[in-house]
TILUMTOR-788041 format. One record per residue: residue in one letter; x, y, z of N, C-alpha, C in turn. Coordinates in steps of 0.2 Angstrom, whole numbers, plus 5000, padded with zeros to 4 digits. Example, Ala and Ser with C-alpha at 12.3 -4.5 7.8 and 13.67 -1.06 7.14 Angstrom:
// residues 2
R,code,n.px,n.py,n.pz,ca.px,ca.py,ca.pz,c.px,c.py,c.pz
R,a,5066,4972,5039,5062,4978,5039,5066,4984,5039
R,s,5064,4989,5035,5068,4995,5036,5064,5000,5039
//
This chain:
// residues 85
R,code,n.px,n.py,n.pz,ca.px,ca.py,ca.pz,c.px,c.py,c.pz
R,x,5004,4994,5000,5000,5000,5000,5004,5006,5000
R,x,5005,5010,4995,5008,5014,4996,5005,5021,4996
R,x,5006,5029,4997,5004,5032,5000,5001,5035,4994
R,x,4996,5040,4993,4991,5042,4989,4992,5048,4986
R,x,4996,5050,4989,4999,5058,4989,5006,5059,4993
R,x,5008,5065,4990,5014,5068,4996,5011,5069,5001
R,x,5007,5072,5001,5004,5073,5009,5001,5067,5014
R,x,5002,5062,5010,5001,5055,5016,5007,5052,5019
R,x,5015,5053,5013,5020,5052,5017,5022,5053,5025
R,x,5021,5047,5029,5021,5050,5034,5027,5045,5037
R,x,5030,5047,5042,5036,5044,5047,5035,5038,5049
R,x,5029,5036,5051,5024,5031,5052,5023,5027,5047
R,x,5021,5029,5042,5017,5026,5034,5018,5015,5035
R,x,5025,5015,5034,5026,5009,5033,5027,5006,5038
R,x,5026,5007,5045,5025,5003,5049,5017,5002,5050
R,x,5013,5006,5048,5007,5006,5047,5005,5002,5045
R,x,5006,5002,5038,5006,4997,5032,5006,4991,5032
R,x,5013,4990,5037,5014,4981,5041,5008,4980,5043
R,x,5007,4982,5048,5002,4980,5052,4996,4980,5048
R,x,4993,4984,5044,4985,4982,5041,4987,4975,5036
R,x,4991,4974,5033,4995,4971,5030,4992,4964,5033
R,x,4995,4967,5039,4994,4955,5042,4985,4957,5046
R,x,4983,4961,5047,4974,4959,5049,4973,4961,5043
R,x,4972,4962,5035,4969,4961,5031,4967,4954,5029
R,x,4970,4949,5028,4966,4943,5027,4961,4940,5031
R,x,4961,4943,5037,4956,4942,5040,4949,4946,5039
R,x,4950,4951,5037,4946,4954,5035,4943,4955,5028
R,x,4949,4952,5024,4944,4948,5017,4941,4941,5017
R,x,4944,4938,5023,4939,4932,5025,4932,4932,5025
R,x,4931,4939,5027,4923,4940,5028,4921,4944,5023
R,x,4925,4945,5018,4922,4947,5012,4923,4955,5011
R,x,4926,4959,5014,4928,4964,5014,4934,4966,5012
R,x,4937,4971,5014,4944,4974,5013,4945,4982,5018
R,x,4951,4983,5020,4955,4990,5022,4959,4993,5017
R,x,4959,4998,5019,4963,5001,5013,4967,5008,5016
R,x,4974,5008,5020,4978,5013,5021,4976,5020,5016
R,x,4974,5026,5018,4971,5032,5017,4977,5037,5018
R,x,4980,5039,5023,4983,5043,5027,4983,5042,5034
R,x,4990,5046,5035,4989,5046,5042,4992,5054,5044
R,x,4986,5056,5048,4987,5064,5049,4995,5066,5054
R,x,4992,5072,5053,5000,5075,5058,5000,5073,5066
R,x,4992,5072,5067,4991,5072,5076,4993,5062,5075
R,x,4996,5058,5071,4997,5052,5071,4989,5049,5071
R,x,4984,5053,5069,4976,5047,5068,4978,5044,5061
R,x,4976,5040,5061,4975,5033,5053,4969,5034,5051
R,x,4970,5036,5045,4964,5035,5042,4964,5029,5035
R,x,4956,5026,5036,4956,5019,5033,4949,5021,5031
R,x,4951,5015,5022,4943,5016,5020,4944,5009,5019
R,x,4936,5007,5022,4933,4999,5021,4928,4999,5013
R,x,4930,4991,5012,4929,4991,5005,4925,4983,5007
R,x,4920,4983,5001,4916,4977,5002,4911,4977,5006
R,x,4911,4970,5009,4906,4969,5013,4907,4972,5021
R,x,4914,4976,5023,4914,4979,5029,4910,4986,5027
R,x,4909,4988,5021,4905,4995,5020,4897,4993,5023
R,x,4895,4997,5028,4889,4995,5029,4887,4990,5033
R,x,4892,4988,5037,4892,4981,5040,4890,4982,5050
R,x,4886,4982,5051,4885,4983,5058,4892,4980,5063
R,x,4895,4976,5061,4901,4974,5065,4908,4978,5063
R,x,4906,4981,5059,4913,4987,5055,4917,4991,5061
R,x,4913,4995,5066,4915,4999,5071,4919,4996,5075
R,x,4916,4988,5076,4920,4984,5081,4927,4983,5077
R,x,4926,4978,5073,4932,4979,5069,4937,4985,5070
R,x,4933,4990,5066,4940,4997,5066,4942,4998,5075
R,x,4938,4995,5080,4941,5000,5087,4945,4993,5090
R,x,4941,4986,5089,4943,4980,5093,4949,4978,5091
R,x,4949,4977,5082,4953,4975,5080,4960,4979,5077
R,x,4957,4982,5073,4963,4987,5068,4965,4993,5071
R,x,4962,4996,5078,4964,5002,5081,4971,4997,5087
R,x,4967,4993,5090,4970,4991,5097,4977,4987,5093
R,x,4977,4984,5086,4983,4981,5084,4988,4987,5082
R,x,4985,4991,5079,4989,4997,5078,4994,5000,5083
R,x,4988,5003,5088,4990,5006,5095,4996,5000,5099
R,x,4994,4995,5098,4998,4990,5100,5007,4989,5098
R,x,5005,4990,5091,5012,4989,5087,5016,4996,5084
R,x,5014,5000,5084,5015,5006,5082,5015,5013,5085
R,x,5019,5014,5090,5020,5019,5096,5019,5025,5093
R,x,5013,5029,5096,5013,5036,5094,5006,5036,5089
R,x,5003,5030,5088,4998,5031,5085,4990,5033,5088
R,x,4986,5037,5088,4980,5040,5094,4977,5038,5091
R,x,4974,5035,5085,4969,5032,5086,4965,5029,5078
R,x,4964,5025,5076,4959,5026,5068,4953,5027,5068
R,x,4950,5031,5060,4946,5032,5058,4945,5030,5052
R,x,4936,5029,5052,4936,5025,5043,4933,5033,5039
R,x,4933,5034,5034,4932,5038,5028,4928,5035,5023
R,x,4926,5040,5023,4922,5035,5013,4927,5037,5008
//
């Protein structure tokens, strides 16, 4: 996944990256997909869900249970993710 812009470039970028990297199979398991966005100056990640995660009542667990607390986990300095359309 690489960055979408200059302005996504970010110090963090590629370790970010790892990580969505290794929970995405899990998440096309269920039909779905993540997709690295940006990640802003305050260190928030921004993520767009694709598939069957768009509009999925279990999506916000996912973004906060699963893909925020692995983040926050493995990536020091990160405050938090958000999904985008």
């Amino acid at each position: 996944m690489a960055p979408t812009s200059d302005t996504a470039k970010h110090p963090l970028w590629d370790q970010v990256a790892f990580v969505i990297e290794r929970i995405r199979p899990a998440v096309q398991n269920d039909g779905g997909d993540i997709e690295l966005v940006e990640i802003t100056p305050d260190n928030t990640v921004r993520i767009r869900m694709h598939g069957a995660c768009v509009g999925c009542p279990s999506a916000s667990m996912t973004l906060r249970m699963g893909i925020e607390r692995n983040l926050q986990d493995r990536v020091p300095g990160i405050v938090g993710v958000e999904a985008i359309d």
